[in-house]
C-alpha positions as CSV (number, residue, x, y, z in Angstrom):
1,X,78.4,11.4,-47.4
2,X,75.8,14.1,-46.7
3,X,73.7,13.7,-43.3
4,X,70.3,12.4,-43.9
5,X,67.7,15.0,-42.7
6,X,66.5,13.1,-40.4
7,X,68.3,10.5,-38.0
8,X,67.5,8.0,-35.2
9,X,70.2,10.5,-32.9
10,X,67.5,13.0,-32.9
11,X,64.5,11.0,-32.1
12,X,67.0,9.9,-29.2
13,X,68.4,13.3,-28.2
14,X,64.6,14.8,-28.3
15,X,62.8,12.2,-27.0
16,X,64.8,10.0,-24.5
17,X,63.7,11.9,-21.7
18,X,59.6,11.1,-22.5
19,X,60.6,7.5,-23.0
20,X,62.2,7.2,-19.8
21,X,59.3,8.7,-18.1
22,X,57.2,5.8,-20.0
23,X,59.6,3.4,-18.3
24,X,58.9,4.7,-15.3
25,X,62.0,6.5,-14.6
26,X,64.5,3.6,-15.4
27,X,66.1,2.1,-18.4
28,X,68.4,-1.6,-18.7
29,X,72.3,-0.5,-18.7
30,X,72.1,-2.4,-22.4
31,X,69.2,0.0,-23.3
32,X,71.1,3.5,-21.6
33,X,74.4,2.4,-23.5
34,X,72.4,2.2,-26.9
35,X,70.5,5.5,-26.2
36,X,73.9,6.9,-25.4
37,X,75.8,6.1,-27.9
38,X,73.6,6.8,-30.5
39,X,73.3,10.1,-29.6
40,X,77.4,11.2,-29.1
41,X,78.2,9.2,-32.5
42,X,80.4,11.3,-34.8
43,X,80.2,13.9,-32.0
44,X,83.0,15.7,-30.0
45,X,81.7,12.9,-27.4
46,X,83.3,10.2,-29.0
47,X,86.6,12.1,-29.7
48,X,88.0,11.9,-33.4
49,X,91.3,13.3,-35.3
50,X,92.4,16.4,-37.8
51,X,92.9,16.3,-41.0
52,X,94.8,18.6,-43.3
53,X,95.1,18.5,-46.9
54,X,99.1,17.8,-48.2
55,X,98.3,19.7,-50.9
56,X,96.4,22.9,-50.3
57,X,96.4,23.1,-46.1
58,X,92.7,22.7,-46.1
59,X,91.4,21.1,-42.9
60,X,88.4,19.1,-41.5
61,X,87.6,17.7,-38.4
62,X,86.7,14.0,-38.3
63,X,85.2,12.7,-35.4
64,X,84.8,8.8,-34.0
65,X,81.7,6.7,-34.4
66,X,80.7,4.9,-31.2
67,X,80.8,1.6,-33.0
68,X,77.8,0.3,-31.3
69,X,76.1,-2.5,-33.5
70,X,72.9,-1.4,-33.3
71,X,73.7,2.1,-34.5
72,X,72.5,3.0,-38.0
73,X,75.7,5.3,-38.4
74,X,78.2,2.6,-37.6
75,X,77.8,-0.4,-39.8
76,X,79.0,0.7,-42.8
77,X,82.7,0.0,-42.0
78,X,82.1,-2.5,-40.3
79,X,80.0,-3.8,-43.2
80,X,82.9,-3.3,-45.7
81,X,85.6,-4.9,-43.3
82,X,83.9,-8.1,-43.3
83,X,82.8,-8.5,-46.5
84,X,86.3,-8.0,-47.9
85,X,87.3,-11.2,-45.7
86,X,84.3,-13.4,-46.9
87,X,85.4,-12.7,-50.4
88,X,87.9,-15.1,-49.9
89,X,85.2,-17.6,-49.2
90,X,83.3,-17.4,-52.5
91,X,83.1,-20.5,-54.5
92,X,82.3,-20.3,-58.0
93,X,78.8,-21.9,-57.9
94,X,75.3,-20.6,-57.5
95,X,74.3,-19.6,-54.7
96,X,71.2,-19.6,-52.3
97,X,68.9,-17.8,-49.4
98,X,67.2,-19.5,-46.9
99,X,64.6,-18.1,-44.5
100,X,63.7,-19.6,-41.0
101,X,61.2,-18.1,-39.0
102,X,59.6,-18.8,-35.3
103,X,56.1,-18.2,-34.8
104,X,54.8,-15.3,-33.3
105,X,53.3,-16.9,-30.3
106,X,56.8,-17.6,-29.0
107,X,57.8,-13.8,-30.0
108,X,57.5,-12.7,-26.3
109,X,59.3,-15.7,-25.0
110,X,62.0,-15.5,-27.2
111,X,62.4,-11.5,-26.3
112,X,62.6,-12.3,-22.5
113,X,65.1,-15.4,-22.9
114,X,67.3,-13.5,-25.8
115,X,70.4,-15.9,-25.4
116,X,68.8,-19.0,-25.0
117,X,66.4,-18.7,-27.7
118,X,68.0,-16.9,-30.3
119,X,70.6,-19.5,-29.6
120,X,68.7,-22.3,-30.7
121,X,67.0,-20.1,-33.6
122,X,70.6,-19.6,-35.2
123,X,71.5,-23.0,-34.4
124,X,68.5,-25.3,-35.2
125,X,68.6,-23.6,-38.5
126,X,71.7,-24.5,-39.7
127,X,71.3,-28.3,-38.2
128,X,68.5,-28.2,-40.1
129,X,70.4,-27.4,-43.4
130,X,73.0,-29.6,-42.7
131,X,71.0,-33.1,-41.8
132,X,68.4,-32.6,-44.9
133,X,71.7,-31.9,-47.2
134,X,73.7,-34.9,-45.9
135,X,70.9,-37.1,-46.4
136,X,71.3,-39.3,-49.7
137,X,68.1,-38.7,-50.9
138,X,68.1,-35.2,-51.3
139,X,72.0,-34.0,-52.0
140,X,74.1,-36.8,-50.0
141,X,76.8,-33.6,-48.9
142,X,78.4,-31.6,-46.2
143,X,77.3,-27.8,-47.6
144,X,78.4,-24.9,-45.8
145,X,75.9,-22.3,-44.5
146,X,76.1,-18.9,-43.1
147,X,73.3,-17.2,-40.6
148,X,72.8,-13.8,-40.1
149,X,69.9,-13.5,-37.5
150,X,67.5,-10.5,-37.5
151,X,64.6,-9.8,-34.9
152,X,62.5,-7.0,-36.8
153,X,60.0,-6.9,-39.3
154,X,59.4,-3.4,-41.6
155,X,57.4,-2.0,-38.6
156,X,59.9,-2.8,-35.9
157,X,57.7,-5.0,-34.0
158,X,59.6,-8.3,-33.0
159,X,59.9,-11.0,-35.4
160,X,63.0,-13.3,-34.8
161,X,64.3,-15.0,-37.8
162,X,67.2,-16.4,-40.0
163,X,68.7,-15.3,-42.6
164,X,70.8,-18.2,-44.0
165,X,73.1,-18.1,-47.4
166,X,74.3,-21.8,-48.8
167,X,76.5,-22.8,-51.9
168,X,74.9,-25.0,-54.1
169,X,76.5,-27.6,-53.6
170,X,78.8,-29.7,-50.9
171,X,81.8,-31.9,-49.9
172,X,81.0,-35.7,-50.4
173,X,81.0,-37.9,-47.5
174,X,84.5,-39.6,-48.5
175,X,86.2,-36.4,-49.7
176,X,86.8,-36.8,-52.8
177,X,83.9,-34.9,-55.3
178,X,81.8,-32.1,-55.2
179,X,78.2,-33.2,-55.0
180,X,76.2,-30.2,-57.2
181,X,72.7,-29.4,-56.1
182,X,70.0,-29.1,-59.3
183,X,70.2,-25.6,-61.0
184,X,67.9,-23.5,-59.7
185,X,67.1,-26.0,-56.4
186,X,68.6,-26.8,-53.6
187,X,66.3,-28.7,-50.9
188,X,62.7,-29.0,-50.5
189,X,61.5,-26.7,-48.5
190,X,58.4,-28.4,-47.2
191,X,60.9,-30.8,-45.5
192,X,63.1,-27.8,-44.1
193,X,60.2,-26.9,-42.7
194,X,59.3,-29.7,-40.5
195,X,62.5,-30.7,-39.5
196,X,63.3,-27.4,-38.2
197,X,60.0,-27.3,-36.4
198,X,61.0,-30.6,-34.4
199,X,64.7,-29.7,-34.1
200,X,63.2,-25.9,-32.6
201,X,61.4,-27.5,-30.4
202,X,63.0,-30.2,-29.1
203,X,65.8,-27.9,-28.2
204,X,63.2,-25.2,-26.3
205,X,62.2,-28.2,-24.3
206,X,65.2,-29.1,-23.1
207,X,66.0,-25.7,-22.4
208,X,62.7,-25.5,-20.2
209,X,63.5,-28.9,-18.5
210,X,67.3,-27.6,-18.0
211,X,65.5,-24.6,-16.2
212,X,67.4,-22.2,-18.3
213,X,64.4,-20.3,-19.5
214,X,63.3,-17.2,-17.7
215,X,59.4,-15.9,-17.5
216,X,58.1,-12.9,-15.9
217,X,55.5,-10.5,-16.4
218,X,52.8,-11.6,-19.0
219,X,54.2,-15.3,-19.3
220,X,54.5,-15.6,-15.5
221,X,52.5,-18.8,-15.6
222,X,54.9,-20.5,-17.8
223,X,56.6,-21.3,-14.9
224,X,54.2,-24.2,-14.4
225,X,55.2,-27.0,-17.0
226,X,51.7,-28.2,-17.6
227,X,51.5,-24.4,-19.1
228,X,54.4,-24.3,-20.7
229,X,53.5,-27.6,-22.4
230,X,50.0,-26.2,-23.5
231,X,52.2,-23.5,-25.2
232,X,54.0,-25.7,-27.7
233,X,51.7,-28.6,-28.0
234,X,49.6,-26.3,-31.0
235,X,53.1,-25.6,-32.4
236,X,54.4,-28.9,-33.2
237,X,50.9,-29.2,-35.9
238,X,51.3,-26.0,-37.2
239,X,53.2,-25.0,-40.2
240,X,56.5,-23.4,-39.9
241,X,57.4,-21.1,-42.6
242,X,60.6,-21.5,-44.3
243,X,61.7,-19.5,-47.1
244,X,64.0,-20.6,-49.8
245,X,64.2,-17.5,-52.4
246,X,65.4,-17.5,-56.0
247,X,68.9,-18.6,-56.3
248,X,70.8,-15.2,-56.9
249,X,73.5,-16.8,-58.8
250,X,77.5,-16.3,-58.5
251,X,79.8,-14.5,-56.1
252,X,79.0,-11.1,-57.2
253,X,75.5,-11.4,-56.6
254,X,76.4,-13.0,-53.0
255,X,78.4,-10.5,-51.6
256,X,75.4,-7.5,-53.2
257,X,72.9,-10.0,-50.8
258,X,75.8,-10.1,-47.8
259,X,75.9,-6.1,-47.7
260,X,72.3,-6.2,-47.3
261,X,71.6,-8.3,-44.7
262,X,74.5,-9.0,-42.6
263,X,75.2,-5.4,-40.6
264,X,72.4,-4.0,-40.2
265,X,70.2,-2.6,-37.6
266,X,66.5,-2.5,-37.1
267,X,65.9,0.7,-38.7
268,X,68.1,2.5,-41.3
269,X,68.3,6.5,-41.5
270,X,67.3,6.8,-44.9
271,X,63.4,5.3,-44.5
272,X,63.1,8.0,-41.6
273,X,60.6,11.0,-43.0
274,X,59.9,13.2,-40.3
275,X,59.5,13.6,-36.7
276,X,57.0,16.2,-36.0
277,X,55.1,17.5,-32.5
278,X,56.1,14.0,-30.7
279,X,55.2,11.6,-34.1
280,X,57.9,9.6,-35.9
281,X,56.6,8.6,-39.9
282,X,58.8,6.2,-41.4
283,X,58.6,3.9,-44.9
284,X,58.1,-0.2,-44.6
285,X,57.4,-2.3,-47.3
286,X,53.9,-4.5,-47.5
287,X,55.0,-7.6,-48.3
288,X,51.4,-8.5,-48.0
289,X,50.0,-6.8,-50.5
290,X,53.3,-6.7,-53.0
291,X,55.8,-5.0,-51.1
292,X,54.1,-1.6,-51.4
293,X,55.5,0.9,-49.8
294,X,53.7,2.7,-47.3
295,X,54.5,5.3,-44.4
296,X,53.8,4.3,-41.0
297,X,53.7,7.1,-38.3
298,X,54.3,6.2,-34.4
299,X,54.7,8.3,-31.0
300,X,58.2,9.1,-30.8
301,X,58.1,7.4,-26.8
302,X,56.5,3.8,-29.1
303,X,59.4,4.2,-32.0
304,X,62.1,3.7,-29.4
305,X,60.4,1.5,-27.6
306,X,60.1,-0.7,-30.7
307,X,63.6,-0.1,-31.7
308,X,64.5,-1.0,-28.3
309,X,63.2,-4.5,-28.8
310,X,65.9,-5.2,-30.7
311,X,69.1,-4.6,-28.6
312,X,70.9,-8.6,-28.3
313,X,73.1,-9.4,-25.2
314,X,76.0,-8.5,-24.9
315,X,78.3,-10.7,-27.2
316,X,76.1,-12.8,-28.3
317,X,77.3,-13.7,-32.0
318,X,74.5,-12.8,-34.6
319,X,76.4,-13.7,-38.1
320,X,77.5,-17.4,-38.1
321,X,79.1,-20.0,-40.2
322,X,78.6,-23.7,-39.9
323,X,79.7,-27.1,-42.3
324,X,82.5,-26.7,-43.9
325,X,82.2,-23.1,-44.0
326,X,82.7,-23.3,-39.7
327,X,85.7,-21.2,-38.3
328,X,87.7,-24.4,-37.4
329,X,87.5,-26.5,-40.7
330,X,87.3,-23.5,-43.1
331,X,90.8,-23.0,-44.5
332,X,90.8,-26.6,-45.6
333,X,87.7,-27.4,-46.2
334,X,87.3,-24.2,-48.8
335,X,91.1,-25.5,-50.6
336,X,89.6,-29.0,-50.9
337,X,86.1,-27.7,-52.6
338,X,88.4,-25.6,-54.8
339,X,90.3,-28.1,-55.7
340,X,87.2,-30.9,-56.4
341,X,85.7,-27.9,-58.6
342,X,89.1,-27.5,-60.3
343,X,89.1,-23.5,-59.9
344,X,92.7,-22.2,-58.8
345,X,93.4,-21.3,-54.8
346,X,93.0,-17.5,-53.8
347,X,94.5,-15.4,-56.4
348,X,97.8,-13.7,-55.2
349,X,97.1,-10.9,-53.7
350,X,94.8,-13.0,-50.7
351,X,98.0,-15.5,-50.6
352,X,100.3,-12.6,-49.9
353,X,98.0,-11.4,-47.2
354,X,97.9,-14.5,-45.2
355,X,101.3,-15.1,-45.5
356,X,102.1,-11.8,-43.7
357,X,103.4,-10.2,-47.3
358,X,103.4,-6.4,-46.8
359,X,100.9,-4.7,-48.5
360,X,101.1,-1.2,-49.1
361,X,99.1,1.0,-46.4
362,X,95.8,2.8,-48.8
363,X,96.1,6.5,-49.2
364,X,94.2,8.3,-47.6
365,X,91.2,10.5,-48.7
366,X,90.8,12.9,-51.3
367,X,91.2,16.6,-50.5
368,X,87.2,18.1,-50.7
369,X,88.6,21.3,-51.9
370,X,91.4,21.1,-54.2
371,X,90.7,17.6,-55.6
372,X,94.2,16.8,-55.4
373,X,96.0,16.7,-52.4
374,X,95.5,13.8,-49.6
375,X,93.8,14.3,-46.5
376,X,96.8,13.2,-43.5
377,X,95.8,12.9,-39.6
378,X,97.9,15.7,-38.0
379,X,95.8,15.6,-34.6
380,X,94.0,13.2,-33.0
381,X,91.9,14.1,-29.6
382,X,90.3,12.3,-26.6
383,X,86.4,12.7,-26.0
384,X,85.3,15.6,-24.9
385,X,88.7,17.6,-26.4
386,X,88.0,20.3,-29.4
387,X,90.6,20.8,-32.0
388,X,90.3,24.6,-31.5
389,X,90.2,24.9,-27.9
390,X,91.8,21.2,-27.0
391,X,93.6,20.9,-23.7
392,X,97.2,19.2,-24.4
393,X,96.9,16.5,-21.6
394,X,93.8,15.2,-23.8
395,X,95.0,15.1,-27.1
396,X,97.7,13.6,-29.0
397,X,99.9,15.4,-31.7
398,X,100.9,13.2,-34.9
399,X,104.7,14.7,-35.5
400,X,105.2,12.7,-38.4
């Protein structure tokens, strides 16, 4: 794949040094590590192999991405390794996509407490799901629900939300049907909405009485609960928007959606369009005023601070499954839901693989040149070693 013209490495590699004078000379180790791995991605940094055509002798060097999440350049495998594991998951029903978000006047507070809140975000979310669809007067079911959580809007300013994907449909109570949600509907949203408005902030209360929220700065008088209660009493009259978009049908459509949403970062390479005398322009949509697109242009030193916004802790888990789709009950919970729909069990190829059935290893790639030939690993070298001018104690010969 050709590289684009313009990436977020060189706005780094160009401009880190202005935005560390912003700072004031210092940077978080998270935000250094981002910086620096953007910028020795696919470089000689990161080491990477050589690869010589079977056929023709033709060679290339290949060299490792840093595998940072919140590098543009390194989702796409990532991207393509998970989704071949959900498709496993698919059930053959329709589908649907659910949107929680906070309100911005808890943006800030949320940015300075990243675990805590973005815990409860994630979590409260899916409760939320879960307790309206159990309840007998809406679908009476246990649905499954996955969350992938992002923190940006189009113009990278923070705006922490949920993006959640449900199957129509769910496990009775006793086990023993497949309760369908109405085509085309799958809970009323109006009542998503205020649920997950009292769950929300229930749970940040409890975090503030459990002192395990952090203010500093700006929100300094938070500190004082009489404050901190003038913050959220607005909140709990307010409307909080949830989203429930057009159901996008069957498993096809689901994993298009999943590749979309689930690895990605705050800004993507391709709506970059130039970086000129210290000014960044890049495309957003206007979802406003009918998702027009439009180009926004920024100070180089205010692009990465706005991109910076976004880094999460340090394993915190952004893509989440809960119901019967949670790690612990999802082997048996998916063979049941199969089985109550009448569809078959994974088709052979996904039963060989978890019962440890070799599979053939793929080929590798194409030869660029000659079309023919496979492209084979012949040397792979350490960061900082060159495959024309590699020193031996940092590189590794493949003999075979």
């Amino acid at each position: 794949m050709a590289r684009p013209p313009l990436e977020v490495s060189d706005i780094v590699r160009l401009h880190r040094d202005d935005f560390v004078a912003f700072r004031g000379g210092r940077l978080s180790g998270a935000e250094g590590k981002v910086l620096g791995d953007i910028v020795s991605c696919r470089t000689a940094a990161q080491g990477g192999h050589l690869e010589r055509c079977d056929g023709c002798g033709h060679e290339r060097v290949a060299y490792n991405s840093c595998r940072n999440r919140h590098c543009p350049k390194c989702q796409s495998n990532a991207r393509e390794a998970w989704l071949a594991d959900r498709e496993k998951d698919l059930l053959p029903v329709e589908y649907f996509h659910v949107v929680f978000t906070i309100p911005h006047q808890l943006s800030s507070l949320a940015h300075q407490n990243k675990v805590v809140v973005y815990d409860i975000l994630c979590r409260t979310a899916a409760q939320t799901l879960l307790r309206v669809a159990a309840d007998h007067r809406h679908l009476g079911a246990r649905i499954g629900v996955l969350t992938a959580l992002h923190t940006w809007g189009q113009t990278l300013e923070l705006h922490p939300h949920v993006h959640c994907v449900v199957p129509g449909g769910g496990i009775s109570s006793d086990r023993k049907e497949w309760v369908s949600c109405r085509p085309g509907f799958l809970l009323p949203v109006r009542v998503l909405a205020r649920l997950f408005r009292g769950l929300f902030l229930d749970a940040l209360s409890r975090a503030f009485d459990q002192e395990r929220l952090s203010f500093f700065g700006e929100l300094a008088d938070l500190r004082d609960p009489s404050c901190f209660r003038t913050l959220l009493k607005p909140l709990y009259r307010e409307d909080w928007i949830v989203y429930a978009k057009p159901p996008f049908g069957g498993p096809e459509h689901v994993l298009r959606y999943l590749s979309r949403y689930t690895h990605r970062v705050a800004i993507s390479n391709r709506r970059l369009v130039a970086l000129t005398e210290g000014q960044v322009s890049f495309r957003w949509k206007d979802y406003a005023h009918g998702c027009q697109q439009r180009v926004m242009t920024l100070s180089a030193v205010e692009f990465l601070r706005r991109f910076l916004l976004h880094i999460l802790p340090r394993g915190f888990v952004r893509i989440r499954q809960y119901g019967f789709l949670a790690n612990r009950c999802r082997k048996q919970d998916l063979a049941l839901a199969r089985e109550l729909l009448g569809t078959p069990p994974d088709d052979e190829k996904h039963m060989h693989a978890d019962e440890g059935t070799p599979v053939s290893a793929p080929m590798g790639p194409k030869c660029p040149l000659c079309g023919e030939g496979v492209m084979v690993v012949v040397l792979l070298f350490q960061p900082g070693a060159f495959p024309n001018s590699f020193h031996p104690e940092k590189a590794l010969i493949d003999t075979s």
